[in-house]
Structures are given as structure tokens and as C-alpha cells.
N, C-alpha and C positions, 0 to 999 in steps of 0.2 A: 220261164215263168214271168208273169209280169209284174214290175213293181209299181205302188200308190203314193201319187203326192196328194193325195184327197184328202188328208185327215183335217174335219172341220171343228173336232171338241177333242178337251182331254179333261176327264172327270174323276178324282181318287186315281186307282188301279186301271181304269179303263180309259179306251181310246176310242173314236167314234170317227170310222172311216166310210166316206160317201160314191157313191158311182163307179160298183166294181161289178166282175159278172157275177153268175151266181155262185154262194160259197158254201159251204158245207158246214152244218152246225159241230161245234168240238173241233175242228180242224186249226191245225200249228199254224203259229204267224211268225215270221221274222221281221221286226223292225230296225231299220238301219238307223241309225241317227245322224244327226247334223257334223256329229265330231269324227263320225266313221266307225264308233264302237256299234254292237248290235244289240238287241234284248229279244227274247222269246213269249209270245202270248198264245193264246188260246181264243178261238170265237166264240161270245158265248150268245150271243144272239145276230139273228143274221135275215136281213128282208129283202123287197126291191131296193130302197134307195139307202140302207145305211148297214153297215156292218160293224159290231160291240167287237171290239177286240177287249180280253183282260189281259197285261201284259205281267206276267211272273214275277220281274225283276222289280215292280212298281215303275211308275211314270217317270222320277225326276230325268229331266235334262230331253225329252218325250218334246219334241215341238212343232207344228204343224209343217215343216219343213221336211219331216222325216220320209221313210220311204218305208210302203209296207210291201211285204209280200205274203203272201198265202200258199204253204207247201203243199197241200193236197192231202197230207196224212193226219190223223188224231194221235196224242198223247200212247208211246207206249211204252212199257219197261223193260230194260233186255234181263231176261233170269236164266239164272242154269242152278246146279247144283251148290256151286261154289260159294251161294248168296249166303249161307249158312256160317255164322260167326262175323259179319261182317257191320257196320256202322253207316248207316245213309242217311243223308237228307230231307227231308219231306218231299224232293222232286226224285228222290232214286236214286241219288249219284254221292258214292263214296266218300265219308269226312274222316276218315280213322287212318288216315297215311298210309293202308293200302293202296295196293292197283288198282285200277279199271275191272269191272266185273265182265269177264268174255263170256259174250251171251249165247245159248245154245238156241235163244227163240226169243221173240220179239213178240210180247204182247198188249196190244190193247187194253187200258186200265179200265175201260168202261165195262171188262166184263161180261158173261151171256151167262144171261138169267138161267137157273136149274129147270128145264120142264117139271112140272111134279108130277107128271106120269113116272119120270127118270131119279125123283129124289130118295132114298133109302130111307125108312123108320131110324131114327137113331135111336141106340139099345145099348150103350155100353158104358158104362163106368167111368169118369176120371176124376181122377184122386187129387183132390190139390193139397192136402193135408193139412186142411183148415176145417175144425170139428161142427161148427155150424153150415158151414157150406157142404161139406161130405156128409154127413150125418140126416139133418134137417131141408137143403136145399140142395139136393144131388145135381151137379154139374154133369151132363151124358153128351157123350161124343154124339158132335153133327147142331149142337143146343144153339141157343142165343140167347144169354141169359147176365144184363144189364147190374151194371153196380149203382145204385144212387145213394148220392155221397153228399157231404154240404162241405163250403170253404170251409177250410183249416180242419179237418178230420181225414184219416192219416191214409187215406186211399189209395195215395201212390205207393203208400209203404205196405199196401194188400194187393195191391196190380206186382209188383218187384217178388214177394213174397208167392205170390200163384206161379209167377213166371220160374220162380225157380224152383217150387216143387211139384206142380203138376206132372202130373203122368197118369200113362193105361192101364194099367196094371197087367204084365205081360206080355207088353210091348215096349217097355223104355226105353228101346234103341230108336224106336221110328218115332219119337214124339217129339215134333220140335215147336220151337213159337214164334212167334212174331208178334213184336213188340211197336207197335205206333204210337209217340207224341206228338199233340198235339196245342201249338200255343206256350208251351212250357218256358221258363222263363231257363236262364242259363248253369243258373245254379241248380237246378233241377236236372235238368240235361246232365251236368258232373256226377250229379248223386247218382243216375239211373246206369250210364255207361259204367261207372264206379264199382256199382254192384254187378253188376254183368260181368266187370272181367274177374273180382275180386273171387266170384262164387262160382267161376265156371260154367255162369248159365249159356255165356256166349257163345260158346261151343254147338250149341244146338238151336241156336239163337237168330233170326235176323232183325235189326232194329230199326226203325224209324223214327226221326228224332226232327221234327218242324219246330222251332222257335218263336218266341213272344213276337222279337223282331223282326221275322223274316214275314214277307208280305201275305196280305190274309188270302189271295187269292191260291197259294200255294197249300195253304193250312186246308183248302179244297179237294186237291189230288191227294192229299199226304195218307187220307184211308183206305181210297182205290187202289196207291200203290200198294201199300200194304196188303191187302186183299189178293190183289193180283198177286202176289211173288205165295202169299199163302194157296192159292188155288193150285198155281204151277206145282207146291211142293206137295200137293195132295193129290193130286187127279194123276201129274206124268212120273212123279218119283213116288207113289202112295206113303205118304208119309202119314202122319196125323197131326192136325197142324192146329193150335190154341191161340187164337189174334186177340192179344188184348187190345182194344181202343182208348185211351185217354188224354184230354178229356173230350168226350163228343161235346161237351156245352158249347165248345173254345170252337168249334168246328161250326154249332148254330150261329154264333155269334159275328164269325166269317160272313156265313149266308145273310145274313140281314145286312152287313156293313158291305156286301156288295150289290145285295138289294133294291138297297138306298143310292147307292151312287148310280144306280139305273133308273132311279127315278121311277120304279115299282110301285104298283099299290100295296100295299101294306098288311100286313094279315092277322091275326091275332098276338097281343103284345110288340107292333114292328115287326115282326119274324114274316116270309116269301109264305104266301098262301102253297108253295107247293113245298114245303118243307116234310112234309107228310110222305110225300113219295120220294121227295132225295134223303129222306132216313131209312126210309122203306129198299131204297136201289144199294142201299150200302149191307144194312141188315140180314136180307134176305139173300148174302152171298154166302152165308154159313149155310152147312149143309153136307149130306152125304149121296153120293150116287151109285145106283144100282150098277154091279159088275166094277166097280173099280174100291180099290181098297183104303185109297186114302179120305180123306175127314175134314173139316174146317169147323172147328168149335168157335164161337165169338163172346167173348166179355168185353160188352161195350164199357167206360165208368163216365159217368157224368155227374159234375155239379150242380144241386137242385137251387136256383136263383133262390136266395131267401129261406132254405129249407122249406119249398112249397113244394109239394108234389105231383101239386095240380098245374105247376105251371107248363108249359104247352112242348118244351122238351122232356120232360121224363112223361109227360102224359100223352106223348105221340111216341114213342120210346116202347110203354108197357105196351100200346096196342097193337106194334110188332112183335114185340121180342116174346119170349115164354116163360116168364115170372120175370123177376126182380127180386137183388139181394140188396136190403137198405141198410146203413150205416145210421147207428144214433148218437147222436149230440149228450142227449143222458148218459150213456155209457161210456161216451169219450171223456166226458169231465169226473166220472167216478174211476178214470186210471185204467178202465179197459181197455184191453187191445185183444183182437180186432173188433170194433165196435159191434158188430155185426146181431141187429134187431131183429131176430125168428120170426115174430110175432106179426109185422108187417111182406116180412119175405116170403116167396115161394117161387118153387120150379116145377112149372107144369111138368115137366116131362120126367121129373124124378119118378117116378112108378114104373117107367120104361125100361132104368137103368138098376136096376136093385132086383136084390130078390138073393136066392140060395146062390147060386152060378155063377153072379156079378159079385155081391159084396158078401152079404150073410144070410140067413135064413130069419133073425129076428129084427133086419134092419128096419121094414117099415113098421114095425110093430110097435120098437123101441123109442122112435121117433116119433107117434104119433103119441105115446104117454107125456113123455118128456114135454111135449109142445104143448100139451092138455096141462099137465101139473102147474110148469111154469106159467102160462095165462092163467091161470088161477089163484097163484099168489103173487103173479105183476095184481091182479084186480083189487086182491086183500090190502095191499098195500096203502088206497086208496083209504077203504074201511079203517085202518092201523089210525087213520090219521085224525079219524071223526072221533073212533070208541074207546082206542085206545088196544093194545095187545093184549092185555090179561080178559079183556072181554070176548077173547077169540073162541072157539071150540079147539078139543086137542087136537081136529083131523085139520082145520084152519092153521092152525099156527103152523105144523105142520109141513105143510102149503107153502107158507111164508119163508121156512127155515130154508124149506126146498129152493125157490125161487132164487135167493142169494146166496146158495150155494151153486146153482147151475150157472151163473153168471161169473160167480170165481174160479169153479173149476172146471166148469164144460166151454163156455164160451172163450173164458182167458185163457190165452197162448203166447209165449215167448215170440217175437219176431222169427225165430231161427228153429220155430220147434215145427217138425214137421211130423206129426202124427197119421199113423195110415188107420184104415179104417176100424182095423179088430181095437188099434188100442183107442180108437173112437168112441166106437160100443162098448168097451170094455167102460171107460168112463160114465159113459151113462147107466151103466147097470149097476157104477160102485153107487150113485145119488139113487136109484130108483131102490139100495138096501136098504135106505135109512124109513123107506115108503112099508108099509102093512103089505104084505101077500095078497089079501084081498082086497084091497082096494089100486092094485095094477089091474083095471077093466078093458083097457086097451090092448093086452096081453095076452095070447090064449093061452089056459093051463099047460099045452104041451112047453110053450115055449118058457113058459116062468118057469118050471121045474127043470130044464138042460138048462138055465143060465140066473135064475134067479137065486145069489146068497144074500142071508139078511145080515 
């Protein structure tokens, strides 16, 4: 192979080597250095006269003396079974003072797109036993169904929390997860492997853990990886496999700061006009296929810049994914846990997953009073504030009683309390007694008379 004394710029993360032959876009680079140590990059853009190395390790000590070479292969991760319990890098490679991972197969982190001739209806239930999300915003194998979140509200402590009680119901042996951080700073990184070992989630577990400090160009591959070792563990061992992502913002924020040091034209807010499709190439890796048994559910979490939700991550975000589960800032400073706001949430594909066979027979029924009562007295609330409460009607107030009770007792859950879904329903049916008979309109008579006590 040949090696390059060309390299004419070295910009941030990247290196800009001139007059080589032609190279392959994504393709591995070795750079020698001046002192004889080596570092590893990636191409990310590549012409006639110049080819964009990003180098992993960042630039320092990177100087135009160096020596490049180009291996001919792209990025791939070696997985086998074994990946299962174990602690890796954002680049795939072991931190937990185990061994080396012996790999049964070498794959490609770029991944091959689902034909959707080949992709499966996802139909099946999973349970994280969290009563607004099972209940209201049903999570169904095969989904992609985003968490948005704002600084300082406790998301990570809802990603740790799904991670260790999600499951199929009927399957808990084959459900495993994968866990990617992203950008995390260290003390974070402590808290998360902390609880993995402490809870036994590890066991079932594989983890990805990229750091504040470690280079942004790595915080790139860190969700590929992850995806990839989830795909292998669903398509060649059918497993059913739950990738949480956090935080995708940490990941946007990568793309623009390597953007910039390319000297890109700029797209809306700073962010790479193609940001659309490299969320889109990550997203769109969840998914089920025809004739094979295993599954890839994805819970991306992202931080909304500013709690805006119009900003251009959670709003290229929604128009992949299939709903959105939002976290509210009002509920976090009224002592709620998990914050989690109904009212703006939903999961298209809940309808898919529900019903008699999957969860119960009064789930969607139950869920959609619930979601009617409480908007009605989140709205009274408004009113409370001009007229006053004694000016209410008896069916209003009501309303209002209801509302702050669904908030303490339906929504509020103990960190540690994992509820499955009967005793989910059961909860809502104890708030929908304090409600008149006839005035549950969302409820058919069959179903209010097998479950409804006042």
C-alpha cells in the first residue's frame, strides 16, 4: 500500500491530504506520525485533488510530515454473542477489564437499509412499566419512538429506568438492550455502568459509553456501532433488541462542529443541510423483517435546545420517528417523576400493539377517556385562575379533582417501581370511580360494566 507525505492543512479533527489515487468515501486511514506512534481516521470526503481525512484520535502532534495510508476497508465492528454483558467505547473496543470480544463476524457499521418490501408490520407489545408510556403511549416492537427532554430533567434517570424493565411479555428471555451514550460527561458514565451492574441489567445488556472528552468525530460512529451489534443480535441470534440513544442532540452537535471545520455551507441554525438524512440513516435502522424473528425497537432521547421543539433537531427527529414521548419542565419542578406530558405525546403505532391478545381488551378505551378527562381539567385550570373554583359547575370541578389526581397517582412512579400493564389499567379504572357512569363516553357499556367500580 502506498504511503502520503502530501498532507497540505490540518484543520480541528481533520487532515486534508492532496495528490493520491482514487479513494473511497468511509474508507480507514492510518496515519504515522513524525514520532513513530500511529492514529486512525476515516475519509469523509474525497475528490480529484484532495482527500478530508477525520482522524479519531483528534490531530494533536498531526504535522505535515506525517505519513498517510489508506487501507481499502471502511469502519467495521467484530460481534458475536458474547457482546452481551460487556462495556465498550464509542469506537467498540472493550473498557470494563475484560478480554478482547472474539468475533464470529465482521461487520460494516454503515449498515443495509430494510427494503420495505422486506420490513415486517410491527404488532407486539413492550412493556417498560412506566404507566404513561404503556398506558397512553404504547411502545410496540419494531417502533422508533423519540424521548424529548430539556436540560436538567431527569431523562437519563427514564433511559436507566426503560433499560432495566422493558421487556415482551412472553418473551423475557430473548429481550436484550443496547445501551449508547453519547457526549456524556464522566460522572454520568459512573452513574449508568453503576446501575447496570448494581441491577443486573448488564446481564442482558450491551453498552456504549463515548464521552464529553473523547473526540466529536467518534461521538459519529458511537450510534452505528450500537445499531450494528443490535442488528447482528436480532436478525443472526433473533433476539429482540431495545437501542436506547442518548443524547442524539450531543450527536447533532458533533455534525455541525465537524461541519464547520469543513468549511460547509451551513444550513439551518449552523446544523449540515444534510442532517435530515444522517438522522434519517440512523433512525430508519429500527425495524422488523419478514421470516426472521428477531426485532430492533429504538428510543432515541434528545435534549430540546431552549425547550424549543421547533428547533431543527427534535423537529427533523418527529418527521422520522412515530410519535414523540415529551418530558415537562412543569411537572419536574412540581416533584414529579417521570415527568412525562400525555397531552403533547403520542405513538402512532400504539393501535398496532394493543388490543384483547396483546395487553387487554379495555386498553384503548381506557386510555382514551383518561387523555379526554385530564385535557379538560389541565384547561379548567386556566379558567380556576380568572373565576375562581367555587364558580366551577359540579361536572368541572370535578374535572379539576380528576386532573391532579391523575398526575399523582397515574403519572407518579417511584424510580424503582415497575408496574405491568393490568396493574396500569387497574390504576386508571381506580381515578375513572371517582368519575359518574355516564359521563365515561369514551367507554362502551360492555366494557364499563366487566371493570367499571364506583
Amino acid at each position: 500500500m502506498k504511503e502520503y507525505k502530501t498532507i497540505n492543512r490540518i484543520a480541528g479533527p481533520l487532515v486534508f491530504v492532496e495528490k493520491t489515487e482514487p479513494i473511497g468515501y468511509g474508507e480507514l486511514v492510518r496515519i504515522k506520525l513524525s514520532d513513530g506512534s500511529t492514529k486512525t481516521g476515516q475519509v469523509l470526503d474525497t475528490s480529484d485533488e484532495l482527500v478530508v481525512v477525520q482522524v479519531f484520535e483528534g490531530t494533536p502532534g498531526v504535522d505535515t510530515d506525517a505519513k498517510v495510508r489508506f487501507l481499502g476497508e471502511t469502519i467495521k465492528l467484530p460481534v458475536s454473542g458474547d457482546m452481551l454483558g460487556r462495556i465498550l467505547n464509542g469506537a467498540g473496543k472493550p473498557i470494563d477489564d475484560g478480554p478482547e470480544i472474539v468475533p464470529e463476524e465482521k461487520l460494516d457499521i454503515g449498515g443495509a437499509a430494510i427494503n420495505p418490501y422486506a420490513r415486517g408490520n410491527p404488532s407486539n407489545f413492550i412493556q417498560t412499566g412506566i404507566s404513561t408510556i404503556d398506558a397512553t403511549n404504547t411502545l410496540v416492537r419494531g417502533q422508533k419512538l423519540p424521548i424529548f427532554s430539556g436540560s436538567g430533567l431527569p431523562h437519563n434517570d427514564l433511559a436507566l429506568q426503560i433499560a432495566r424493565q422493558a421487556k415482551v411479555r412472553g418473551e423475557e428471555s430473548n429481550f436484550v438492550v443496547v445501551f449508547a451514550a453519547m457526549g456524556i460527561t464522566n460522572e454520568e458514565a459512573q452513574r449508568f455502568v453503576s446501575e447496570f451492574e448494581e441491577t443486573g441489567a448488564l446481564k442482558r445488556s450491551v453498552v456504549f459509553l463515548n464521552l464529553a472528552d473523547d473526540p466529536a468525530v467518534e461521538r459519529l460512529i458511537t450510534p452505528r456501532m450500537a445499531l450494528t451489534a443490535a442488528e447482528y443480535l436480532a436478525f443472526e441470534k433473533d433476539m429482540h433488541v431495545l437501542v436506547i440513544l442518548t443524547d442524539m442532540t450531543n450527536y447533532c452537535e458533533s455534525l455541525r462542529e465537524i461541519g464547520a471545520a469543513r468549511e460547509e455551507i451551513p444550513g439551518r441554525r449552523g446544523y449540515p443541510g444534510y442532517m435530515y438524512t444522517d438522522l434519517a440513516m440512523i433512525y430508519e435502522r429500527a425495524g422488523m423483517i419478514k421470516g426472521k424473528k428477531g426485532s430492533v425497537t429504538q428510543l432515541p432521547i434528545l435534549t430540546m435546545v431552549g425547550d424549543d421543539i421547533t428547533h431543527p433537531i427534535p423537529d427533523l427527529t418527529g418527521y422520522i420517528t412515530e410519535g414523540q414521548i415529551v418530558l415537562s419542565r412543569e411537572l419536574h419542578r412540581q416533584g414529579i417523576y417521570p415527568p412525562v406530558d400525555v397531552l403533547p405525546s403520542l405513538s402512532r403505532l400504539m393501535n398496532l400493539g394493543i388490543g384483547g391478545d396483546k395487553t387487554r381488551d379495555d386498553h384503548k378505551q381506557v386510555s382514551d377517556q383518561l387523555y379526554a378527562n385530564y385535557a379538560e381539567g389541565r384547561d379548567l385550570r386556566g379558567l380556576v385562575a380568572i373565576v375562581g373554583e367555587e364558580s366551577l359547575s359540579e361536572r368541572d370541578q370535578r374535572l379539576l379533582k380528576f386532573a391532579e389526581a391523575f398526575e399523582k397517582t397515574f403519572v407518579t412512579q417511584n424510580r424503582k417501581e415497575d408496574r405491568d400493564i393490568d396493574g396500569t389499567l387497574g390504576v386508571g379504572w381506580t381515578l375513572l370511580g371517582e368519575i359518574p357512569e355516564e359521563e365515561l363516553i369514551r367507554i362502551s357499556p360492555e366494557i364499563r360494566k366487566k371493570y367499571y367500580k364506583k
